[in-house]
Residue, then its C-alpha position, 0 to 999 in steps of 0.5 A: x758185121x753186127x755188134x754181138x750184143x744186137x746180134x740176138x736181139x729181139x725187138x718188142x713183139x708188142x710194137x711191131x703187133x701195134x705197127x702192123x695193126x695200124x698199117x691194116x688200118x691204114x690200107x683200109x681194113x676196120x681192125x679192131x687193135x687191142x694190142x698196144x698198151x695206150x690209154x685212148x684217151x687225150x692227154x689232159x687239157x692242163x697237160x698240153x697247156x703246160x707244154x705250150x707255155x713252156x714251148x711260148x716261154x722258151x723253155x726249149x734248151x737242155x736240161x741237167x742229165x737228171x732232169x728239171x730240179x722243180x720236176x723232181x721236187x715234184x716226184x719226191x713230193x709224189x713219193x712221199x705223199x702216194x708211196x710213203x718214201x722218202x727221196x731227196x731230189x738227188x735221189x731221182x732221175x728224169x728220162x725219156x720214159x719208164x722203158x729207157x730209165x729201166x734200160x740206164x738202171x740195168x746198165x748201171x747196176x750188171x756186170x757180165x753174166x750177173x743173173x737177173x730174177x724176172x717173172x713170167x709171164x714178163x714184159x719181153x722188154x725186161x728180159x732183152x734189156x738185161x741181154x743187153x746190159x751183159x746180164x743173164x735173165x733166170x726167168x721165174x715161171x709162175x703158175x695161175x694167178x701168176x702171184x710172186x712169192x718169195x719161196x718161189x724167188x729163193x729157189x732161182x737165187x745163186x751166188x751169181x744172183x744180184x738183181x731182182x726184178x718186181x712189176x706190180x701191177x703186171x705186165x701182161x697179167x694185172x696181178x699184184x704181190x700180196x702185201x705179206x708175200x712183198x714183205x717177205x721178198x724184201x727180208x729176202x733181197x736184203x738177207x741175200x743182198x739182191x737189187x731190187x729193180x721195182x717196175x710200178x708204172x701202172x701203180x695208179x691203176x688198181x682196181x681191189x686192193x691199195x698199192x704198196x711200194x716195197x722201198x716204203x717198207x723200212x731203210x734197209x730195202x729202200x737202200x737196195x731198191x730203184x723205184x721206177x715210174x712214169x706219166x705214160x699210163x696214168x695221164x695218157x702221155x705215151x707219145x710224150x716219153x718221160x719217166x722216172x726213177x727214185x733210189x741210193x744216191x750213187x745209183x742215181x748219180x751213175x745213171x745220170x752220168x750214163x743218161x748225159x752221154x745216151x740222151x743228154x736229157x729228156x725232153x724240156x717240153x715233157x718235162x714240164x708237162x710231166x710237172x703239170x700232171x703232178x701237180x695239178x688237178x688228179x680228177x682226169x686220172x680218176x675219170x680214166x681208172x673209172x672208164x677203164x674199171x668198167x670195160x674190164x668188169x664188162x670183159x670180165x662178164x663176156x669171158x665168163x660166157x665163153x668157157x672155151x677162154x679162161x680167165x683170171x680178173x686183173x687187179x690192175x693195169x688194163x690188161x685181161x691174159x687170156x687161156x686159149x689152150x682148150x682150143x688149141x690142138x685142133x684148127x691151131x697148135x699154138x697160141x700165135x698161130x690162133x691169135x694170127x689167124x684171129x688177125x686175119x680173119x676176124x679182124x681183132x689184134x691181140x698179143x700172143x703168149x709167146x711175146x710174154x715168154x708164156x705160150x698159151x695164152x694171149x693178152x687183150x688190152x682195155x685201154x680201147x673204147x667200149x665201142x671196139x671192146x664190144x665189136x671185139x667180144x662179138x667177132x671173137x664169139x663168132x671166131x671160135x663159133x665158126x673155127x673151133x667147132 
């Protein structure tokens, strides 16, 4: 018999899309996969150089829990030159990618039925996590843009309420909380003595305004605030696993002590790859942001051609979330089944709404070559020519 905790869990919708999409490939048939969040670019040359020195140098053995001290002097440099706060290199955490350190930070942080703030549409990872640390999500539906607020935060707070969780840029929509509204969520985590657990991963893939970090705003909220980042989506290290967090020493300290009895410690090779990344020359990060702001200005172009899809422009990541529901009721009733059959007969992967816990929509992801972008545009304008009408 099952533990109770795994009983129910649900695994990520968008790896197994992913999974299923390369298998098509693999038996042959041409699928143009836009599910993953991946960059299709190679991680930078200077990167695996760095991996091959320390993999030629022996640097091969364990590591503190926390990670590589010149690592994470590394990360309190890049917090307070790109975020404006200030850590100590005992205030920050290596592991094994963003996703697990936000795995150790739910775990750390919840108490049985603690009820944990999250937005929606979400990253379904978020909500299955604070299942698994014992916590109960209490999911905030927002409405296009998809904008959170802090009126919409304080009507969901309970005495039962002590986590809040932000992702800015988001996952699946591209929004970001405007910089006035982020300033009165942090008056209000504070006032009401709320975690805040701020998921900024795509926080170098911004496209119309500048990033802000709420723990640079003052003391009081950086103390209730773990800031959690990663190389994955900036430097094209998916496969490499290494991600980050700053916050309160004791925070830290716990997520430490848990981290060494799950993982011992992230990979020594990542990790000095990860050094490199932050360290060294930034041009490949801007080459990457300009690649993908070009494929999202032309989407952007063709989904104002198709009025049968409604759309609103992401302020960053990679991801367009895409209406589909003018066109449901008729061939297709709900969003998966649409994006199924999308799948099967044109041969375009995408994510269905559901897997965000918001049906009705799906979510296209850019960080594919122009090449597939464009295939991708035309199958679907033949889908919807030949299905939907």
């Amino acid at each position: 018999m099952l533990a109770k905790r795994v009983i129910h869990l649900l695994p990520s919708p968008t790896m197994m899309l992913d999974t299923k999409a390369k298998e098509l490939q693999g038996q042959g048939t041409p699928i143009i996969n836009l599910t993953a969040g991946e960059p299709d670019f190679q991680t930078p040359q200077h990167i695996k150089n760095a991996a091959i020195q320390a993999i030629e140098q022996g640097i091969t053995r364990y590591t503190s829990p926390q990670g590589i001290l010149a690592l994470r002097q590394a990360i309190v440099q890049k917090f307070e030159k790109e975020n404006n706060i200030r850590y100590e290199p005992s205030e920050i955490i290596v592991g094994a990618g963003s996703k697990q350190i936000l795995y150790t930070a739910f775990q750390v942080l919840c108490d049985i039925d603690d009820e944990v703030l999250i937005p929606l549409p979400t990253w379904s990872t978020f909500v299955e996590q604070v299942k698994l640390a014992g916590g109960k999500p209490v999911l905030i539906k927002l409405q296009p843009p998809f904008k959170m607020t802090a009126t919409a935060i304080e009507k969901h707070i309970t005495t039962k309420t002590k986590i809040l969780l932000l992702n800015s840029p988001s996952n699946p929509t591209g929004t970001m909380i405007d910089d006035n509204e982020l300033k009165k969520i942090a008056k209000l985590a504070v006032e009401k003595n709320l975690w805040i657990i701020s998921d900024e991963i795509y926080e170098k893939l911004i496209y119309t305004n500048n990033h802000l970090s709420i723990a640079s705003l003052n003391e009081k909220v950086k103390s209730h605030t773990i800031t959690i980042g990663g190389v994955s989506k900036s430097y094209a290290m998916t496969g490499w696993r290494l991600g980050y967090a700053g916050g309160p020493k004791e925070v830290i300290t716990a997520m430490a002590a848990l981290q060494s009895q799950i993982i011992s410690n992230a990979s020594s090779i990542s990790q000095m790859a990860a050094l490199a990344a932050l360290k060294e020359e930034q041009q490949s990060v801007n080459e990457m942001k300009n690649a993908f702001m070009q494929r999202r200005t032309y989407l952007l172009e063709q989904f104002a051609t198709m009025p049968q899809f409604s759309v609103i422009a992401p302020e960053g990541a990679f991801y367009l979330f895409v209406s589909v529901e003018k066109l449901l009721g008729k061939t297709y009733q709900t969003s998966s089944a649409w994006c199924k059959a999308l799948l099967e007969k044109a041969h375009v992967a995408v994510v269905p709404g559901e897997a965000f816990l918001y049906p009705g929509y799906f979510r296209l992801s850019f960080a594919a070559s122009m090449e597939d972008l464009k295939k991708a545009v035309e199958k679907m304008k033949n889908f919807i020519t030949i299905y939907e009408t």
